[in-house]
mmCIF file of the N, C-alpha and C atoms, coordinates in Angstrom:
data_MODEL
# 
_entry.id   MODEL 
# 
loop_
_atom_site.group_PDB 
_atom_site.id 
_atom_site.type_symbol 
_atom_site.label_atom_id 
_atom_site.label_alt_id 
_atom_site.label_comp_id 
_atom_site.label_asym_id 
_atom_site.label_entity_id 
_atom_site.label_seq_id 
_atom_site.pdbx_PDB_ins_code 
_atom_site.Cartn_x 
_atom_site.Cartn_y 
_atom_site.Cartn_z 
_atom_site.occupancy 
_atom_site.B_iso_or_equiv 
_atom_site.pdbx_formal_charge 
_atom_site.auth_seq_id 
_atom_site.auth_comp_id 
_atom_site.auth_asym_id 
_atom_site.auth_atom_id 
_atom_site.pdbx_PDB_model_num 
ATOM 1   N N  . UNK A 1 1  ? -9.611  21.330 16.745  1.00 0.00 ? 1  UNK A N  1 
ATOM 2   C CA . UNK A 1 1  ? -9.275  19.983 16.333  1.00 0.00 ? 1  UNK A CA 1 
ATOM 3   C C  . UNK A 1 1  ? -7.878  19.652 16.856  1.00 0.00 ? 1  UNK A C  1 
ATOM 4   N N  . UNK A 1 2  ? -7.825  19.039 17.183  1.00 0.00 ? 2  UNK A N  1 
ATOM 5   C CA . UNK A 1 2  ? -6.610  18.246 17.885  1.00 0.00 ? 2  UNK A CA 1 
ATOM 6   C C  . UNK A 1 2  ? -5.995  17.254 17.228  1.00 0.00 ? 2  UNK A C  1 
ATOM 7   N N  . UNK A 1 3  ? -4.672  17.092 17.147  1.00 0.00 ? 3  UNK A N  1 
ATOM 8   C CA . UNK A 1 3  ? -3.894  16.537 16.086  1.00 0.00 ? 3  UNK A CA 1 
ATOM 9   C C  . UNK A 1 3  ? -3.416  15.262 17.238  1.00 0.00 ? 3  UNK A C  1 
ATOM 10  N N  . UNK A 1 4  ? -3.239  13.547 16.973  1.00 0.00 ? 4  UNK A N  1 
ATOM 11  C CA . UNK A 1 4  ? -2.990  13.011 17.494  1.00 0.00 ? 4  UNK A CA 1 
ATOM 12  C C  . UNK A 1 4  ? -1.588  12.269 17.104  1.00 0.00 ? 4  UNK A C  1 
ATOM 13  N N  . UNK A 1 5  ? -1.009  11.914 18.002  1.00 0.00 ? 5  UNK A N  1 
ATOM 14  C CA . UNK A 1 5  ? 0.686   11.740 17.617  1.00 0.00 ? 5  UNK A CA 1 
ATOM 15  C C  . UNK A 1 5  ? 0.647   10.584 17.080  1.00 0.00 ? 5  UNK A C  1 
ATOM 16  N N  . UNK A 1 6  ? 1.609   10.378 16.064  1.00 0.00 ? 6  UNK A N  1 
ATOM 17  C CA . UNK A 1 6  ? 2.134   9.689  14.603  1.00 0.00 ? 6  UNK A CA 1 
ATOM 18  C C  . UNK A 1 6  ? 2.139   8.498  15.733  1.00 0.00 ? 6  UNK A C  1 
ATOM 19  N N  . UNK A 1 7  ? 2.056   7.353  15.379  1.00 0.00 ? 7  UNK A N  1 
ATOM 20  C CA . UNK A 1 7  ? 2.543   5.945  15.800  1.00 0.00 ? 7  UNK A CA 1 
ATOM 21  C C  . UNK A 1 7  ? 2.956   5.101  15.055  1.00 0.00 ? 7  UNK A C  1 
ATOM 22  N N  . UNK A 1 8  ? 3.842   4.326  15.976  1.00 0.00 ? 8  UNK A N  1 
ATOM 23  C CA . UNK A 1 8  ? 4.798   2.993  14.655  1.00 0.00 ? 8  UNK A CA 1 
ATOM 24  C C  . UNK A 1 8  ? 3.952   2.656  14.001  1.00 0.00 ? 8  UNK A C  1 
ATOM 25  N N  . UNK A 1 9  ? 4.572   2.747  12.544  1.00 0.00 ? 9  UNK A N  1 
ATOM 26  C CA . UNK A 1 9  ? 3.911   2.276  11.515  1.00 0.00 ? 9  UNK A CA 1 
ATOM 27  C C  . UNK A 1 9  ? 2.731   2.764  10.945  1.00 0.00 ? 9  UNK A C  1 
ATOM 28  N N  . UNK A 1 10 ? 2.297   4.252  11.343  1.00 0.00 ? 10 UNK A N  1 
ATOM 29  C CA . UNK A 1 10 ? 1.839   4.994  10.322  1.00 0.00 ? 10 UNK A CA 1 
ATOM 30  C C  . UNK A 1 10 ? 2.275   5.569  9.378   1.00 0.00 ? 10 UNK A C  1 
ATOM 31  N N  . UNK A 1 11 ? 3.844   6.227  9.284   1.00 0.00 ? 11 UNK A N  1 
ATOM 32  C CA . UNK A 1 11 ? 4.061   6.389  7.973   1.00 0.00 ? 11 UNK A CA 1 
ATOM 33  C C  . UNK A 1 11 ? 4.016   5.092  6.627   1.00 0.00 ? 11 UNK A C  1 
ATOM 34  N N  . UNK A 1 12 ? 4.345   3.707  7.422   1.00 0.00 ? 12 UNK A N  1 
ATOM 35  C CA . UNK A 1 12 ? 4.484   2.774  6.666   1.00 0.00 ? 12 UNK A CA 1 
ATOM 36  C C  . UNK A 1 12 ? 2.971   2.251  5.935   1.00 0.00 ? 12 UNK A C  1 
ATOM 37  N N  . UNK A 1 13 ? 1.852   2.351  6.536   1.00 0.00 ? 13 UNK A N  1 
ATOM 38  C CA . UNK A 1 13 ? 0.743   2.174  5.940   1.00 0.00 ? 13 UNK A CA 1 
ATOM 39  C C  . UNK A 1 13 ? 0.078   3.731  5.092   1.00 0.00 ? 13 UNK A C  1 
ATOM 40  N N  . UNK A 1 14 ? 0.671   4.375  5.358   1.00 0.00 ? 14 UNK A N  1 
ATOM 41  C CA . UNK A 1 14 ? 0.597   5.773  4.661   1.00 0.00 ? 14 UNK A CA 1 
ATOM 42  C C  . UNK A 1 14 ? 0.744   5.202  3.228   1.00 0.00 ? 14 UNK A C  1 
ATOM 43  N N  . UNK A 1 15 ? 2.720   4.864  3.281   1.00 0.00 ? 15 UNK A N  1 
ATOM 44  C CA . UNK A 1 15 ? 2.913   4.676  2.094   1.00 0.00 ? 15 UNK A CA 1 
ATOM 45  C C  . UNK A 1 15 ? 2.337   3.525  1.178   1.00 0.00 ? 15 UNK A C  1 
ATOM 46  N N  . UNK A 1 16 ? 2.158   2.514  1.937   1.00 0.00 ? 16 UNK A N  1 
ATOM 47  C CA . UNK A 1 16 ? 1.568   1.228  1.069   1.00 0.00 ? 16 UNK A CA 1 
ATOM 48  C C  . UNK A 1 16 ? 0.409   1.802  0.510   1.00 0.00 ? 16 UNK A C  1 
ATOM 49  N N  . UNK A 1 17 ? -0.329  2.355  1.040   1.00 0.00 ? 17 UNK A N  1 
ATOM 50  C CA . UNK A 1 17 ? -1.547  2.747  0.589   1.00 0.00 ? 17 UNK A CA 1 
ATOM 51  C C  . UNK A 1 17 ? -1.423  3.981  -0.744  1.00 0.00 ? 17 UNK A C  1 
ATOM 52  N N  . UNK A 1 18 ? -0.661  4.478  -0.688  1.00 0.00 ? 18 UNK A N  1 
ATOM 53  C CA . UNK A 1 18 ? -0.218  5.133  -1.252  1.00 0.00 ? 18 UNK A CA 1 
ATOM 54  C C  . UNK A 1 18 ? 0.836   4.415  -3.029  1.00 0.00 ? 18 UNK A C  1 
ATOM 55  N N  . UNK A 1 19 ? 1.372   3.161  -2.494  1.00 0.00 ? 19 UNK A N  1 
ATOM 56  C CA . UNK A 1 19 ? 1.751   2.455  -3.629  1.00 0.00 ? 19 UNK A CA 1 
ATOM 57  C C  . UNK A 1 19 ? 0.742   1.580  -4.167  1.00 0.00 ? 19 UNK A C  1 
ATOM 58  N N  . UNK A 1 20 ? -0.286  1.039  -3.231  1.00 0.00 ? 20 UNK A N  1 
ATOM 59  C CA . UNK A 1 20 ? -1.518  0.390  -3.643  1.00 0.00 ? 20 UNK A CA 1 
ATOM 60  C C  . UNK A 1 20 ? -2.235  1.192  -4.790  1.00 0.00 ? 20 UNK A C  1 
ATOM 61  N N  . UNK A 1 21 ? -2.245  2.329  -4.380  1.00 0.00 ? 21 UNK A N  1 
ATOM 62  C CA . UNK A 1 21 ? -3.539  3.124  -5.392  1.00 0.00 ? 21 UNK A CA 1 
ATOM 63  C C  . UNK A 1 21 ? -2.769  3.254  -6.543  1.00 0.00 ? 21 UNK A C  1 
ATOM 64  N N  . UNK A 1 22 ? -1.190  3.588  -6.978  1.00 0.00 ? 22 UNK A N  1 
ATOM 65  C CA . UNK A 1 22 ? -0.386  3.689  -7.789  1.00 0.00 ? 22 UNK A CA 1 
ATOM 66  C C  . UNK A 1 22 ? -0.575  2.464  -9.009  1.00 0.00 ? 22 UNK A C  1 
ATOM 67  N N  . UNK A 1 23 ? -0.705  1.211  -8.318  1.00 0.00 ? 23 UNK A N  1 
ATOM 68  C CA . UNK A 1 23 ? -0.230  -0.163 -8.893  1.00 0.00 ? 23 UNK A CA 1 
ATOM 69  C C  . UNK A 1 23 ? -2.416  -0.461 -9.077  1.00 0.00 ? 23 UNK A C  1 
ATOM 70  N N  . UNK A 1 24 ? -2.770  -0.075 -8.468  1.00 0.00 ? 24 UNK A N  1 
ATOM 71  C CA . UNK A 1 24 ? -4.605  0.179  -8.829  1.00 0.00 ? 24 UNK A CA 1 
ATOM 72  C C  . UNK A 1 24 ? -4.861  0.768  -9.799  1.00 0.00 ? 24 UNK A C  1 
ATOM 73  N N  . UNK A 1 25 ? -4.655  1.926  -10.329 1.00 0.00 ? 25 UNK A N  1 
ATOM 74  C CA . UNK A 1 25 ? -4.117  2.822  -11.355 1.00 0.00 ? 25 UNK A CA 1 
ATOM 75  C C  . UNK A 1 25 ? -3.903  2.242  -12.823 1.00 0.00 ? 25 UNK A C  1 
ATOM 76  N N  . UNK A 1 26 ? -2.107  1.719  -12.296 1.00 0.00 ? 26 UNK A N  1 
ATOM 77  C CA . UNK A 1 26 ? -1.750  1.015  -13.813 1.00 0.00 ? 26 UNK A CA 1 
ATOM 78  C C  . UNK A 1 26 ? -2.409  -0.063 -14.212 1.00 0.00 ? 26 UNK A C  1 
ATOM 79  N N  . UNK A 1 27 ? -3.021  -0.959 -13.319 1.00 0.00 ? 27 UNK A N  1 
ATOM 80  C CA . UNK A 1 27 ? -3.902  -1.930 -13.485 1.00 0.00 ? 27 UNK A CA 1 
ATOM 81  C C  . UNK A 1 27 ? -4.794  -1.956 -14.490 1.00 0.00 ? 27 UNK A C  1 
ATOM 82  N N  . UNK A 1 28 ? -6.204  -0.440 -13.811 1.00 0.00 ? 28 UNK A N  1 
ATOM 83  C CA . UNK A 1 28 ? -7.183  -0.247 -14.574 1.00 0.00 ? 28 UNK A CA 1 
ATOM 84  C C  . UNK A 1 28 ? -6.483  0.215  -16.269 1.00 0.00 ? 28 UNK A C  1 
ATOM 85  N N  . UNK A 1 29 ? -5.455  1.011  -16.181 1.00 0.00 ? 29 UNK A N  1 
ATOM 86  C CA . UNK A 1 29 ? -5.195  1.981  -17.243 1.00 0.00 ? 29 UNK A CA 1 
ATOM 87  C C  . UNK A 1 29 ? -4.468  0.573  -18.130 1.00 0.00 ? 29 UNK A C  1 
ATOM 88  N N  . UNK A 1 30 ? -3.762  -0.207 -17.448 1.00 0.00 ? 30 UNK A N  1 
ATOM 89  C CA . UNK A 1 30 ? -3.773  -1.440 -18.699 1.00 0.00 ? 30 UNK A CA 1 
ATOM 90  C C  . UNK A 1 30 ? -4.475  -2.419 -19.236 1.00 0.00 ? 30 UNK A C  1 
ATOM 91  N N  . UNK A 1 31 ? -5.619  -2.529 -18.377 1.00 0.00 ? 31 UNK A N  1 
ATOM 92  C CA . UNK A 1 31 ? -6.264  -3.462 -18.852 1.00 0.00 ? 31 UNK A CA 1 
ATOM 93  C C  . UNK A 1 31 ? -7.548  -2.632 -19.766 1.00 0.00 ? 31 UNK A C  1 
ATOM 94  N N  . UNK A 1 32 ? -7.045  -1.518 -19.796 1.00 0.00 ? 32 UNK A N  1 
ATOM 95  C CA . UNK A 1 32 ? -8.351  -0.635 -20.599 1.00 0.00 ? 32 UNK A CA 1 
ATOM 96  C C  . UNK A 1 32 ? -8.232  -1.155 -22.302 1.00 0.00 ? 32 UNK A C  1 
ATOM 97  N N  . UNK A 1 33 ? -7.195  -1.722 -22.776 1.00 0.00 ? 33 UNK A N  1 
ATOM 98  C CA . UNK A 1 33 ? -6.922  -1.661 -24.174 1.00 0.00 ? 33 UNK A CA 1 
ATOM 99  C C  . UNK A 1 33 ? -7.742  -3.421 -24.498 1.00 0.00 ? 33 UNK A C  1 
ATOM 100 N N  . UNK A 1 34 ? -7.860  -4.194 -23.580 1.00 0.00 ? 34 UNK A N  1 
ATOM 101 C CA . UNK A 1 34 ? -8.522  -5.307 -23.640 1.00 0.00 ? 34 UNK A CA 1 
ATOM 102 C C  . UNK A 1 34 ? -9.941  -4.818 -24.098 1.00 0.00 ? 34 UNK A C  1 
ATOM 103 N N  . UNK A 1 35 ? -10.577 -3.719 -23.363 1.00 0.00 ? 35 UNK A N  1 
ATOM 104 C CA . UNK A 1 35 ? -12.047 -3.737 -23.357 1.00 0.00 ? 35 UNK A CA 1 
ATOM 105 C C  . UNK A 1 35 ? -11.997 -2.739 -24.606 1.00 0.00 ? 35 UNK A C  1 
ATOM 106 N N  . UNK A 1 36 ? -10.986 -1.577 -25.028 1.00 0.00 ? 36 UNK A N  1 
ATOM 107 C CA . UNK A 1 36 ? -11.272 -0.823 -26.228 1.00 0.00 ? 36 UNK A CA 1 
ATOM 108 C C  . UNK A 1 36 ? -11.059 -1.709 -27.468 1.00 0.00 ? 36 UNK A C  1 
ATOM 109 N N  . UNK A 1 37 ? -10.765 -2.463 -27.697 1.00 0.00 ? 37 UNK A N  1 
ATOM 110 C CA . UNK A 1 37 ? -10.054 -3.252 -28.801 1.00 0.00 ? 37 UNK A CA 1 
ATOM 111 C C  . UNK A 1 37 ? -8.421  -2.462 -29.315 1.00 0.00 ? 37 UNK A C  1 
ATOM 112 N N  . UNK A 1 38 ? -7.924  -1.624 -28.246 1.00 0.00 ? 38 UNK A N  1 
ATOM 113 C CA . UNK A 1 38 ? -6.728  -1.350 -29.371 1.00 0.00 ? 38 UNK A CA 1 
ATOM 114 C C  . UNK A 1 38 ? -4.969  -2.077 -28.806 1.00 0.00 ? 38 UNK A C  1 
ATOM 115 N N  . UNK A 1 39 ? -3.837  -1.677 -29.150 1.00 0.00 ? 39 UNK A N  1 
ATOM 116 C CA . UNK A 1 39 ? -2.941  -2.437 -29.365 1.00 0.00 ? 39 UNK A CA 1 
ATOM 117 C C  . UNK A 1 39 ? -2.628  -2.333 -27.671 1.00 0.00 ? 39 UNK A C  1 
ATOM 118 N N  . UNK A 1 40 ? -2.122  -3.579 -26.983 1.00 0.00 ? 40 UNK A N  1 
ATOM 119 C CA . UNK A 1 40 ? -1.607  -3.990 -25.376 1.00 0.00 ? 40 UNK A CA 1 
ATOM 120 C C  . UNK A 1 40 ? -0.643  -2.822 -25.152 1.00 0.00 ? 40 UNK A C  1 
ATOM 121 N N  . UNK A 1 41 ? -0.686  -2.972 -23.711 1.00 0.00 ? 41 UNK A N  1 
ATOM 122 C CA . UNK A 1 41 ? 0.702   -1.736 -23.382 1.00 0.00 ? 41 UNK A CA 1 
ATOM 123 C C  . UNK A 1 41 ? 1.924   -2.736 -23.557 1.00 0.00 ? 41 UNK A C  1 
ATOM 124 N N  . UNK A 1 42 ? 3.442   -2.358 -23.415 1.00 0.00 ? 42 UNK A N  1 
ATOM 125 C CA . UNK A 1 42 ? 4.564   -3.081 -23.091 1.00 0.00 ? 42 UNK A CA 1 
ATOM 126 C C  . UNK A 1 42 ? 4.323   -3.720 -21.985 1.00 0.00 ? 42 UNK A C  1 
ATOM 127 N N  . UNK A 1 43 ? 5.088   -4.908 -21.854 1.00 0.00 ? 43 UNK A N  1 
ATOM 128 C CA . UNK A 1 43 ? 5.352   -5.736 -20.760 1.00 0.00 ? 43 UNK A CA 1 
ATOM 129 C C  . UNK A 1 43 ? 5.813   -5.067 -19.409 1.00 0.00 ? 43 UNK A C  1 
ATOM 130 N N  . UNK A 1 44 ? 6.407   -3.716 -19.378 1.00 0.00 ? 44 UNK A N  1 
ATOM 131 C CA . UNK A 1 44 ? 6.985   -3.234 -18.192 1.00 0.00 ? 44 UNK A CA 1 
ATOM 132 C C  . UNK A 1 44 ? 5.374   -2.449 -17.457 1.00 0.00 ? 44 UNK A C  1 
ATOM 133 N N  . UNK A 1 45 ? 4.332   -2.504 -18.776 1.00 0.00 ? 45 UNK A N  1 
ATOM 134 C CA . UNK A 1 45 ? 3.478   -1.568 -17.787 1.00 0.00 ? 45 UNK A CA 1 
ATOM 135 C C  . UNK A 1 45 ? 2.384   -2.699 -17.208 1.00 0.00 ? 45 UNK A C  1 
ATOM 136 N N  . UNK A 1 46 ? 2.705   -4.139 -17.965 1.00 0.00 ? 46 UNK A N  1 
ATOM 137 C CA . UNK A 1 46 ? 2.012   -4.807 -16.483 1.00 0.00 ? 46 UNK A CA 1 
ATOM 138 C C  . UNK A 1 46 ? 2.904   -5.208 -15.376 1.00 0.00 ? 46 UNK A C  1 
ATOM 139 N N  . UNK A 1 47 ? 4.326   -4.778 -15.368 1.00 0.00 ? 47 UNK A N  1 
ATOM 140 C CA . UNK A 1 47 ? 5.100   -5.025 -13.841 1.00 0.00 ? 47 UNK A CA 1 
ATOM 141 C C  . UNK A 1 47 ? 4.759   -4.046 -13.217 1.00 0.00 ? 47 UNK A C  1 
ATOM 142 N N  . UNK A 1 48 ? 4.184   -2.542 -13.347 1.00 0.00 ? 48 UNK A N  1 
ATOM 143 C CA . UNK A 1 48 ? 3.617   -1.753 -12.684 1.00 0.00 ? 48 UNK A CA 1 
ATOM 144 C C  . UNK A 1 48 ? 2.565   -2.390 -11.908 1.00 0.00 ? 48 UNK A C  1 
ATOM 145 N N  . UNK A 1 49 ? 2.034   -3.219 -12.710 1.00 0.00 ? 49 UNK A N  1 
ATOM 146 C CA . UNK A 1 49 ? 0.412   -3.411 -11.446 1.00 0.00 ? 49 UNK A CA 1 
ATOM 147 C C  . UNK A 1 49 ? 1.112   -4.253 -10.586 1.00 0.00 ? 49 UNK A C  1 
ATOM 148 N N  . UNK A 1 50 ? 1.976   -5.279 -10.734 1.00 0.00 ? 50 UNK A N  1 
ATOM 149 C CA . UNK A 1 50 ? 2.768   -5.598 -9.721  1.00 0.00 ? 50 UNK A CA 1 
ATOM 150 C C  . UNK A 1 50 ? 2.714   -4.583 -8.016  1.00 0.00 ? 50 UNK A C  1 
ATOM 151 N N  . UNK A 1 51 ? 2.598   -3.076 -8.444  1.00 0.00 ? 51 UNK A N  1 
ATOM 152 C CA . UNK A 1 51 ? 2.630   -2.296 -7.116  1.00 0.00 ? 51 UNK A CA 1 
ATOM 153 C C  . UNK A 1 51 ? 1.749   -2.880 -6.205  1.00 0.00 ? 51 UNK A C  1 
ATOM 154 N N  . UNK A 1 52 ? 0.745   -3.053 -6.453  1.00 0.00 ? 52 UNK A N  1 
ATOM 155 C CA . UNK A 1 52 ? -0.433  -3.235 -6.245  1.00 0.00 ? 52 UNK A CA 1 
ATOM 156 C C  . UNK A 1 52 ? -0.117  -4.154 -4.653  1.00 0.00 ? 52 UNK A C  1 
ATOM 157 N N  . UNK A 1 53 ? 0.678   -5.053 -5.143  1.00 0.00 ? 53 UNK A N  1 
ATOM 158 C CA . UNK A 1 53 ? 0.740   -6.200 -4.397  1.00 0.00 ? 53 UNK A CA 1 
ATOM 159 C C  . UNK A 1 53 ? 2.164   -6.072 -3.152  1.00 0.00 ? 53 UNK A C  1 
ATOM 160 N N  . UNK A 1 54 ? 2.490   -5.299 -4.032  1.00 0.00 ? 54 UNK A N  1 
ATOM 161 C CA . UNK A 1 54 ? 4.033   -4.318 -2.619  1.00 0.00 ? 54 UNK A CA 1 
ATOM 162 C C  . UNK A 1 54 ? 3.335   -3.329 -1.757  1.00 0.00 ? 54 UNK A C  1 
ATOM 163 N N  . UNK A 1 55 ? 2.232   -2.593 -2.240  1.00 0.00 ? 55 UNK A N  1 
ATOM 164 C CA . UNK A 1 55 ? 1.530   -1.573 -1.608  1.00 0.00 ? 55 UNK A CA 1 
ATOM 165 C C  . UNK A 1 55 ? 0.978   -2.240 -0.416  1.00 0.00 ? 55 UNK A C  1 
ATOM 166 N N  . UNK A 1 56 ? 0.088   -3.609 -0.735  1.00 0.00 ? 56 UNK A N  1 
ATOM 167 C CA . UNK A 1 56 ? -0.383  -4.330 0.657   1.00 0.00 ? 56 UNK A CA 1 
ATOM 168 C C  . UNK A 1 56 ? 0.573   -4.774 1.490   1.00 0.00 ? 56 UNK A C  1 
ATOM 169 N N  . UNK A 1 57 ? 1.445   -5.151 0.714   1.00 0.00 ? 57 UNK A N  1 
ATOM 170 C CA . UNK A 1 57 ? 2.819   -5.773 1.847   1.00 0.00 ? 57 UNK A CA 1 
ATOM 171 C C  . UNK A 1 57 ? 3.430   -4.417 2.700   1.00 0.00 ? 57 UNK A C  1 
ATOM 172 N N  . UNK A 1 58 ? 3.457   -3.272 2.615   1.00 0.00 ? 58 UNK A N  1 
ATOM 173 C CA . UNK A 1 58 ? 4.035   -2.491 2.703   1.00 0.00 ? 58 UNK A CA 1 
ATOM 174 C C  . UNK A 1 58 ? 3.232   -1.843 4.130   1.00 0.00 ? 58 UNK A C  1 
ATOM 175 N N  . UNK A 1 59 ? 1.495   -1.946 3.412   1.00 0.00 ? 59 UNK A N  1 
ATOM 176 C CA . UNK A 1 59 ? 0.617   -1.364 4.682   1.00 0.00 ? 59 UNK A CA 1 
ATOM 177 C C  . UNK A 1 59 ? 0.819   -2.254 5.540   1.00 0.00 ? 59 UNK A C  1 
ATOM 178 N N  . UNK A 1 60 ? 0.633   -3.899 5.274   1.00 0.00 ? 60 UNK A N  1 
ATOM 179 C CA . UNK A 1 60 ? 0.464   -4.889 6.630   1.00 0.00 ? 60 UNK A CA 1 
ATOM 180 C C  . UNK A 1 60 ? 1.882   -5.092 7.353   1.00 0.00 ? 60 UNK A C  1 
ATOM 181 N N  . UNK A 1 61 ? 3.282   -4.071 6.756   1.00 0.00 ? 61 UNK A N  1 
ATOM 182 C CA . UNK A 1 61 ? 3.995   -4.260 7.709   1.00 0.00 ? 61 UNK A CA 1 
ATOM 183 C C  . UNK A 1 61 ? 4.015   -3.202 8.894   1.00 0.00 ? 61 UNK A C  1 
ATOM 184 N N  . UNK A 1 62 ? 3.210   -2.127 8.238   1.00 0.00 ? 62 UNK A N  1 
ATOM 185 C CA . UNK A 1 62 ? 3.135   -1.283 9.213   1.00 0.00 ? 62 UNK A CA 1 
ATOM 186 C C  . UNK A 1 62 ? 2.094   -1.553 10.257  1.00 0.00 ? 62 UNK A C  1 
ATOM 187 N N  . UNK A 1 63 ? 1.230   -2.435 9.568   1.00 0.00 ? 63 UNK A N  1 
ATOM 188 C CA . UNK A 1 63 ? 0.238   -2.652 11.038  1.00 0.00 ? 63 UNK A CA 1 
ATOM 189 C C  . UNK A 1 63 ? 0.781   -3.305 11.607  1.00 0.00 ? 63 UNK A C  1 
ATOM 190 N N  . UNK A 1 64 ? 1.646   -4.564 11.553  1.00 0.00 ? 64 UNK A N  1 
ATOM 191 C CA . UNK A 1 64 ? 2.217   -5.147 12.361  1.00 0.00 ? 64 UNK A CA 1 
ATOM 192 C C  . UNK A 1 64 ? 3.112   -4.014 13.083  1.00 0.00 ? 64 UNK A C  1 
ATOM 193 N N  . UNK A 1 65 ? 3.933   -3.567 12.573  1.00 0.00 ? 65 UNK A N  1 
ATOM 194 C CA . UNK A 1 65 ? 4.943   -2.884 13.412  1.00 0.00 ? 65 UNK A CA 1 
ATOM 195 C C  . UNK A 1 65 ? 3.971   -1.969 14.557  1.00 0.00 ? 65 UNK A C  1 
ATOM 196 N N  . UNK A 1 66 ? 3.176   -1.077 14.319  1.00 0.00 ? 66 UNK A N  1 
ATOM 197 C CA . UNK A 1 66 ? 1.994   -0.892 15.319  1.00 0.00 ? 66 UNK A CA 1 
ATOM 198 C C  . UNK A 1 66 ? 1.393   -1.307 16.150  1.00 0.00 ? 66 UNK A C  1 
ATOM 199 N N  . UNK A 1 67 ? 1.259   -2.874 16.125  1.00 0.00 ? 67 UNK A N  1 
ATOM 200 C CA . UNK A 1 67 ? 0.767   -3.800 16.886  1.00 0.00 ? 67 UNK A CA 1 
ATOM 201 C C  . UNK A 1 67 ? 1.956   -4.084 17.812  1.00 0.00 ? 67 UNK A C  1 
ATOM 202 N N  . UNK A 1 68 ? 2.792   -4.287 17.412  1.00 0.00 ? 68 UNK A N  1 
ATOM 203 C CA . UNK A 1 68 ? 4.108   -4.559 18.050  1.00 0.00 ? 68 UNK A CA 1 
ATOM 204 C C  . UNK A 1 68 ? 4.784   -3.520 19.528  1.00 0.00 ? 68 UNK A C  1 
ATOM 205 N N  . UNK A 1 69 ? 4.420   -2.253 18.420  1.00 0.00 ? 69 UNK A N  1 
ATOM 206 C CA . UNK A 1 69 ? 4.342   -1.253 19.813  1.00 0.00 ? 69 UNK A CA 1 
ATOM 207 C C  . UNK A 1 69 ? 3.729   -1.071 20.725  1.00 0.00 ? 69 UNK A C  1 
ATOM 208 N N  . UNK A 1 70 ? 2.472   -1.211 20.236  1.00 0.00 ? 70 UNK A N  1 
ATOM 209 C CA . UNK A 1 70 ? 1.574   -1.299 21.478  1.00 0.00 ? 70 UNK A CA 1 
ATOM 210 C C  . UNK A 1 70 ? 1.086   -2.458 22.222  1.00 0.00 ? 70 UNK A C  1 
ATOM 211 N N  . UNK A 1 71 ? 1.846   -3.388 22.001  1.00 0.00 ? 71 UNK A N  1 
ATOM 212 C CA . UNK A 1 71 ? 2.297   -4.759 22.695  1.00 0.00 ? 71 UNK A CA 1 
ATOM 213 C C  . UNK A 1 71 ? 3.293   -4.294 23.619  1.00 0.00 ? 71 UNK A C  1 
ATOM 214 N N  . UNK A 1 72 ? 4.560   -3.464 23.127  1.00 0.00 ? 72 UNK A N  1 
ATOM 215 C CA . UNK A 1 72 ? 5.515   -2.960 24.304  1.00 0.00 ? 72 UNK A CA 1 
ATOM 216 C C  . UNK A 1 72 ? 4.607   -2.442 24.921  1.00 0.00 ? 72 UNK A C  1 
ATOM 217 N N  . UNK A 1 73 ? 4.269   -1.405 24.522  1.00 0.00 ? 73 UNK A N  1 
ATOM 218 C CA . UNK A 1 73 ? 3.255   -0.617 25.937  1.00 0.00 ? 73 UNK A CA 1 
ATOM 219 C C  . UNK A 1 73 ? 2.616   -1.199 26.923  1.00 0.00 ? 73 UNK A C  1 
ATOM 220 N N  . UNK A 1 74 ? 1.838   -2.216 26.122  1.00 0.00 ? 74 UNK A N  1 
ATOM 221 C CA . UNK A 1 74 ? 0.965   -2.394 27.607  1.00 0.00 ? 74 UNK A CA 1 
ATOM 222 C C  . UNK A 1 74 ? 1.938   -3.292 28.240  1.00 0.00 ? 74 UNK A C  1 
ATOM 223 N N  . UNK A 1 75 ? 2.690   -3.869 28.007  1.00 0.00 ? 75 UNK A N  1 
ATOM 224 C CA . UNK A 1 75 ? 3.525   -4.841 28.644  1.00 0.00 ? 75 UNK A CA 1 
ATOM 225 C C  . UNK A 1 75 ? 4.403   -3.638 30.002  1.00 0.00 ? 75 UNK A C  1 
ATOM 226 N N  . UNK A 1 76 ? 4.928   -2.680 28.948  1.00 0.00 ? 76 UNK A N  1 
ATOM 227 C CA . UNK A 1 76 ? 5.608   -1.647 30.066  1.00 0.00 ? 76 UNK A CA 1 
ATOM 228 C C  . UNK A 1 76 ? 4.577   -1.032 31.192  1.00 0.00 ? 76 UNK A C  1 
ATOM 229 N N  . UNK A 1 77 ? 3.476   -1.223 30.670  1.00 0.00 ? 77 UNK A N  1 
ATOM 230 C CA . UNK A 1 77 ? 2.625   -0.129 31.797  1.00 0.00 ? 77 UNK A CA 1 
ATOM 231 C C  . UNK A 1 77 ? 2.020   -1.588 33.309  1.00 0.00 ? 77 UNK A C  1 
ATOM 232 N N  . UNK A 1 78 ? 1.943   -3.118 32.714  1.00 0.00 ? 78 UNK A N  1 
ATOM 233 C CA . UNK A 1 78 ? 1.267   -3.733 33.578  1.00 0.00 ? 78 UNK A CA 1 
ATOM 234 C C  . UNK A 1 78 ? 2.593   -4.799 34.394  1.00 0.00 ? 78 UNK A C  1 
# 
C-alpha cells in the first residue's frame, strides 16, 4: 500500500471534520432531554452544537485552499 502525499488543506478538512462530529455529538446528546422528558442541559451546552457549524467552515476552507493549489499547479505546469 502506498501512502500518498498530504496536500493543501488536508490537515484543514481533517480537522473540520473532526470538529463537525464533536458539535454532531453535543447536538444529539442535548437534544436527548427533549425526547426523555427530563431537566434541559445549561445554555453553554447548546453553544457546543454551535461546533457543528465551525467544523463545516473549517472543512470548506480547506477545500478551497486545495483547490487553490492545484490551480497553481496546473497554471505552473501549462
Amino acid at each position: 500500500m502506498t501512502a500518498t502525499p498530504s496536500a493543501p488543506g488536508d490537515g484543514l478538512v481533517r480537522a473540520g471534520g473532526i470538529v463537525f462530529i464533536v458539535g454532531a455529538v453535543a447536538t444529539l446528546v442535548t437534544m436527548a432531554p427533549l425526547f426523555l422528558g427530563t431537566d434541559p442541559f445549561p445554555p453553554i451546552a447548546y453553544a457546543v452544537c454551535m461546533l457543528m457549524g465551525v467544523g463545516f467552515m473549517i472543512a470548506g476552507a480547506g477545500v478551497l485552499r486545495s483547490i487553490a493549489a492545484q490551480r497553481r499547479t496546473a497554471k505552473s505546469v501549462s
